[in-house]
C-alpha positions in Angstrom: 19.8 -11.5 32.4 21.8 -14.2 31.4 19.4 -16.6 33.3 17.2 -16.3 30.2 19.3 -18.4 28.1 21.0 -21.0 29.3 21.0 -23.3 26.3 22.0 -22.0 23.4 20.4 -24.7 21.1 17.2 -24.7 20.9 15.0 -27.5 19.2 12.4 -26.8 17.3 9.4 -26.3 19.5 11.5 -24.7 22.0 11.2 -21.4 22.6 13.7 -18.6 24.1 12.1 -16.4 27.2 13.2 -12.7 27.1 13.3 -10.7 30.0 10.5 -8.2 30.4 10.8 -5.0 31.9 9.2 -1.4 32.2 11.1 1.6 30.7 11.6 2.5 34.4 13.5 -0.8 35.4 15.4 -1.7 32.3 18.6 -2.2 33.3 22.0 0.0 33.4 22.7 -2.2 29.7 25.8 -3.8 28.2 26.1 -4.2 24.5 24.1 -6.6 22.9 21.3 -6.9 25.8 17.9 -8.1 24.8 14.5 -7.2 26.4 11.2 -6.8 25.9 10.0 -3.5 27.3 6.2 -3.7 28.6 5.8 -0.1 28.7 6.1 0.3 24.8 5.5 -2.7 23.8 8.9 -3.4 21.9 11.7 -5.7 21.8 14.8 -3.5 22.8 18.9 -3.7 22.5 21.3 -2.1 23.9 23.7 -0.7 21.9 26.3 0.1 24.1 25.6 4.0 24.8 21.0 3.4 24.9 18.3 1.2 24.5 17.0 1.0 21.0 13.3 -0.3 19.4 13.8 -3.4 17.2 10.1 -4.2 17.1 7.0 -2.9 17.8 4.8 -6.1 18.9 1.3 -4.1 18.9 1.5 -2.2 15.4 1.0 -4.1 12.2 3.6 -3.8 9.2 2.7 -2.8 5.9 5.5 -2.6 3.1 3.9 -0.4 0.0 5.6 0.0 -3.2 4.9 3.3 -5.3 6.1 3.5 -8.9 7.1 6.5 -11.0 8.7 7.4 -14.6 11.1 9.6 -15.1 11.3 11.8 -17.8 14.8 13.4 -18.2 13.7 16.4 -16.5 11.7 15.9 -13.6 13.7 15.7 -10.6 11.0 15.8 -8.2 8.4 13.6 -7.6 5.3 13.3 -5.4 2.2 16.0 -4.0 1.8 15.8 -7.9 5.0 16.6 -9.0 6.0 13.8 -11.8 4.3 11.4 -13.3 3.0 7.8 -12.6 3.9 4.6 -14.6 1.8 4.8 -17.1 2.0 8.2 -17.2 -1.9 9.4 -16.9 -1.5 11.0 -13.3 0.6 13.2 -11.5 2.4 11.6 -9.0 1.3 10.9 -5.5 2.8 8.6 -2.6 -0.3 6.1 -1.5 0.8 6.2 2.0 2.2 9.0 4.6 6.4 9.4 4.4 8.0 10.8 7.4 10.4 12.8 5.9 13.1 11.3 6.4 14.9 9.8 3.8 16.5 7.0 5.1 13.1 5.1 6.2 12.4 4.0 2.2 14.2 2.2 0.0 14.6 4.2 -3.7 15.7 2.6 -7.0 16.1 4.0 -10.5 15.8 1.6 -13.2 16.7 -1.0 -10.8 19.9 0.5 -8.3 19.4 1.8 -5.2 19.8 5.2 -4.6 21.6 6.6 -1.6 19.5 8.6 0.8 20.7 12.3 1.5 23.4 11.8 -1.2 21.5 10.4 -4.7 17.8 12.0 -3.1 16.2 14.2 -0.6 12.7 14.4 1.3 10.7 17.3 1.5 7.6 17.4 3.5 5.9 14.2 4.9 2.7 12.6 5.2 0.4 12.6 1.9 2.3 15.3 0.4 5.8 14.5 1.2 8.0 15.1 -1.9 11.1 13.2 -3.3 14.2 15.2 -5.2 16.9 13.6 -7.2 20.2 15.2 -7.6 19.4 14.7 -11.1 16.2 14.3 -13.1 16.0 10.1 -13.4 16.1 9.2 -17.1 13.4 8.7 -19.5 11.7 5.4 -19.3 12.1 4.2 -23.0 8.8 2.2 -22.9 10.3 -1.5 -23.7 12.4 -2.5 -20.8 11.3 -0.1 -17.9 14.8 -0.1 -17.5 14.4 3.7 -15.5 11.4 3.3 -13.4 11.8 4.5 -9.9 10.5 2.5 -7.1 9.6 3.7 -3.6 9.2 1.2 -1.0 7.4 2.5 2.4 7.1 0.6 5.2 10.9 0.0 5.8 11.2 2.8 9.3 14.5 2.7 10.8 15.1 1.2 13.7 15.5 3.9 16.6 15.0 4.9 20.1 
């Protein structure tokens, strides 16, 4: 594989040739390998124990931010469970969640919030739910200073 890159500057205009294999003729891997797999379409790196997805080349991205309040005692939010910013509707995610924590980013009032230890997911798709440890603050109406902040769209890379 090495062949690939035999100059390591590149000017611009220049352009860096990855090797491309099928799933079924990838090869054995050593840590740090680059390839472009033309079964599934994605850029993969080996890790040093598997091949992992770093891209996928034939799906669009989307990043989609969601925004509730909290009101000192909600600690879940989502499938109409809290309220929205403006606090006229329940609160709903706009797009699917998977579930799993770790593929969105989650801020209260501005600091990120730990997946698995600061929140939890229940459920996925359109009514997928997010749970706080504890029920995110009041928002006090002048500085939004405890508005939580869901951003989608951020999946983990993976196998």
């Amino acid at each position: 594989m090495g062949r690939y890159v035999k100059n390591p500057e590149a000017t611009q205009g220049q352009t860096l040739e990855i090797p491309q294999v099928t799933t079924a003729n990838r090869p054995g891997g050593k840590n740090g390998q680059i390839v472009f797999n033309k079964t599934t379409s994605t850029y993969q790196v080996y890790n040093g124990a598997q091949w992992y997805n770093v891209s996928e080349a034939s799906r669009d991205k989307a990043i989609t931010i969601d925004r509730f309040q909290g009101d000192g005692s909600t600690a879940t939010f989502g499938n109409g469970a809290g309220n929205t910013l403006d606090g006229s509707t329940t609160a709903n995610f706009s797009v699917a969640v998977t579930g799993d924590p770790t593929d969105l980013l989650v801020f209260v009032g501005g600091v990120y919030q730990t997946p698995t230890t600061n929140y939890t997911m229940s459920g996925s798709g359109l009514t997928g739910t997010i749970t706080f440890g504890s029920a995110p603050p009041g928002n006090d109406g002048t500085t939004n200073g405890h508005i939580i902040t869901i951003v989608h769209g951020i999946e983990k890379l993976g196998a």
